[in-house]
C-alpha positions in Angstrom: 57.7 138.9 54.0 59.1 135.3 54.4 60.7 133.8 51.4 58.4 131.4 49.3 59.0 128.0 49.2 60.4 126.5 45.8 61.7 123.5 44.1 64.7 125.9 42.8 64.9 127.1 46.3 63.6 125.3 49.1 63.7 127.2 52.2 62.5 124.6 54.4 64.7 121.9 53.6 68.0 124.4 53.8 66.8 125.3 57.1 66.1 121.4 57.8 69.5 120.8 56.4 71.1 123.0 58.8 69.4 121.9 61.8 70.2 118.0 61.0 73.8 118.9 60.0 74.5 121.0 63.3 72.8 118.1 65.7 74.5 115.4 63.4 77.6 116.9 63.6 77.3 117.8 67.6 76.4 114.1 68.1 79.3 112.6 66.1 81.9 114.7 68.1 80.4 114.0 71.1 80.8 110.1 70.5 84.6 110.4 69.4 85.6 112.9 72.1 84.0 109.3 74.2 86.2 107.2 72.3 89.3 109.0 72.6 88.5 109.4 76.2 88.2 105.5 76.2 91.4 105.2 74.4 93.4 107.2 76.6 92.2 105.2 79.9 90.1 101.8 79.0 89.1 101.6 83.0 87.1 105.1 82.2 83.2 104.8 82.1 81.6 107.1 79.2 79.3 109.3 79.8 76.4 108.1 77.9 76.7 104.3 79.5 74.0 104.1 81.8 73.2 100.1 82.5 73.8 97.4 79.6 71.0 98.4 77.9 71.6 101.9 77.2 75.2 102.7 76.4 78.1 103.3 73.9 81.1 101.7 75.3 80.1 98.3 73.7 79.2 99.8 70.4 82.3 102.1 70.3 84.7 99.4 71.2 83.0 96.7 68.7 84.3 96.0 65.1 81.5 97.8 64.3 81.9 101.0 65.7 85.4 101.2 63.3 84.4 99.6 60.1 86.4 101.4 57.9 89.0 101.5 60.2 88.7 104.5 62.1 86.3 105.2 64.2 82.9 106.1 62.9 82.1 109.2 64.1 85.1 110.3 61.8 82.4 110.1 59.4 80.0 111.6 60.9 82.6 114.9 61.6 83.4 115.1 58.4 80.2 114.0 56.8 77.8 116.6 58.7 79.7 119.4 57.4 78.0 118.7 54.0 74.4 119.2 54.9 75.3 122.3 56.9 77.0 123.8 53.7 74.1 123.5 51.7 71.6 124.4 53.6 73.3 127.3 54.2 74.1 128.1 50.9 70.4 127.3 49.9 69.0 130.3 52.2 71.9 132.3 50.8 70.4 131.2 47.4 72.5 129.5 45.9 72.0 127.2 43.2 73.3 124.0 42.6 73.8 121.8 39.3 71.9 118.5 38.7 75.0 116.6 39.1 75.8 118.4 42.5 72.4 117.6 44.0 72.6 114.1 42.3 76.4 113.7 44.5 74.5 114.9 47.9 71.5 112.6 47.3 73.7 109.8 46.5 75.8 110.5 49.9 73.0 110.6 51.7 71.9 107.1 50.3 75.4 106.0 52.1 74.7 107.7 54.9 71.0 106.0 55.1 72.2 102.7 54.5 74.9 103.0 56.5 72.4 103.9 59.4 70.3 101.3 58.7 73.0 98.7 58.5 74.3 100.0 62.6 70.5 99.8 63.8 70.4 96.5 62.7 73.8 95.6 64.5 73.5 97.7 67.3 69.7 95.6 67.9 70.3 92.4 67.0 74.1 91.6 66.8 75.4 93.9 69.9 72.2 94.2 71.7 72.4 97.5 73.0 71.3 101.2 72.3 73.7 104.1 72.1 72.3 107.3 72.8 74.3 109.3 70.7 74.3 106.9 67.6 70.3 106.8 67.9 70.5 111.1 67.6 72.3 110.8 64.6 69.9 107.7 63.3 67.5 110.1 63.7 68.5 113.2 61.9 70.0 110.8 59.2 67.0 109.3 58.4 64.5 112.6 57.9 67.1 114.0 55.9 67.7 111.3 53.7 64.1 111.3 52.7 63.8 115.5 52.5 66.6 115.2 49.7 65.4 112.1 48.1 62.2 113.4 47.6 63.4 116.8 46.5 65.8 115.4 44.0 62.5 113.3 42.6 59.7 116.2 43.2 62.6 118.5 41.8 63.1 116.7 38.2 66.4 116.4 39.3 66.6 112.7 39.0 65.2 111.5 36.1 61.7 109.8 36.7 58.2 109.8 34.9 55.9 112.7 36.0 53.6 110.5 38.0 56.7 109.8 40.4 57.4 113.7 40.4 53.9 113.9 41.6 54.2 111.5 44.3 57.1 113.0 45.7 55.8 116.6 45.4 52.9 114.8 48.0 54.7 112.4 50.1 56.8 115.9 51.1 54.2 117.0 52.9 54.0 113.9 54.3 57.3 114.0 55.9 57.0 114.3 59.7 54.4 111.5 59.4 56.7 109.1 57.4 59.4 109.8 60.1 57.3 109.5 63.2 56.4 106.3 61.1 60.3 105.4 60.6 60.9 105.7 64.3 58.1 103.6 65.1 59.1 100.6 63.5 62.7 100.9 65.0 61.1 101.2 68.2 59.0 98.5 67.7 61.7 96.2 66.5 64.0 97.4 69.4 61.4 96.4 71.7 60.8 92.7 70.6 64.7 92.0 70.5 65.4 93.8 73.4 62.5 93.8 75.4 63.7 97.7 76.1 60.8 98.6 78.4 61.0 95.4 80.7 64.7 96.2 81.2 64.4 99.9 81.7 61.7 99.9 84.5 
């Protein structure tokens, strides 16, 4: 008999948290095994660089693409591992302190803002879309509202019980709001970039 679903242990966001931490993960090594590839012979042509459009050259080789120095996928190798962790300490049921799940959420927060803060670059500074960085925009984004919400739904964050409520609701709201998310990136990346009159 499959495991109930609870606020103390929720089975679908460990299994969720697993999933976006493996494909994360797999995406971030994927885009610095690129860089390093570019670093070790700058007349190479990556992979994922298919016309000017639709490529990762420019964003990996931009002030942007190293912000903190290092190259960002650094973060994303090292930052993936978290999400994996819990999840899979979640299905091994494990609980976690307020101030543990309080850390994660707050990471996450980075790692949304973060995310939001390349899309914009990537669409209207650099004008280009990297397939690897939109896979990990994509896993970064579900999960930083599955853990926000949990945190809220959860009582974990301190917040009046209507808000509780509301995120005990807009949970199973989830794939909409994401399908909803994408949308509007899609949307945006299509009036800046015109991305459908370039790609046909």
């Amino acid at each position: 008999m499959p495991e109930r679903q609870t606020h103390t242990r929720p089975t679908v966001l460990a299994v969720w948290l697993v999933l976006a931490g493996v494909i994360g993960w797999w995406a971030a090594f994927t885009l610095l095994m690129e860089r390093l590839h570019k670093l070790a012979d700058p007349n190479a042509i990556a992979s994922c660089d298919f016309n000017s459009l639709v490529q990762c050259s420019a964003n990996l080789e931009s002030w942007q693409g190293s912000l903190f120095g290092f190259p960002n996928p650094i973060l994303g190798i090292t930052g993936w591992v978290a999400p994996v962790v819990v999840g899979m300490a979640l299905l091994a049921r494990a609980r976690f302190a307020r101030w543990f799940w309080l850390l994660f959420a707050l990471g996450l927060l980075f790692a949304f803002g973060f995310v939001c803060w390349l899309i914009f670059q990537s669409l209207f500074v650099l004008g280009t879309l990297c397939p690897w960085c939109m896979v990990t925009w994509a896993v970064t984004i579900p999960t930083f509202y599955a853990v926000t919400l949990h945190v809220l739904r959860a009582g974990l964050l301190p917040a009046p019980v209507g808000v509780r409520r509301a995120a005990e609701r807009l949970m199973g709201w989830m794939p909409l709001i994401t399908v909803v998310s994408y949308a509007i990136i899609a949307v945006l990346a299509q009036l800046q970039l015109d991305v459908l009159g370039r790609a046909f």
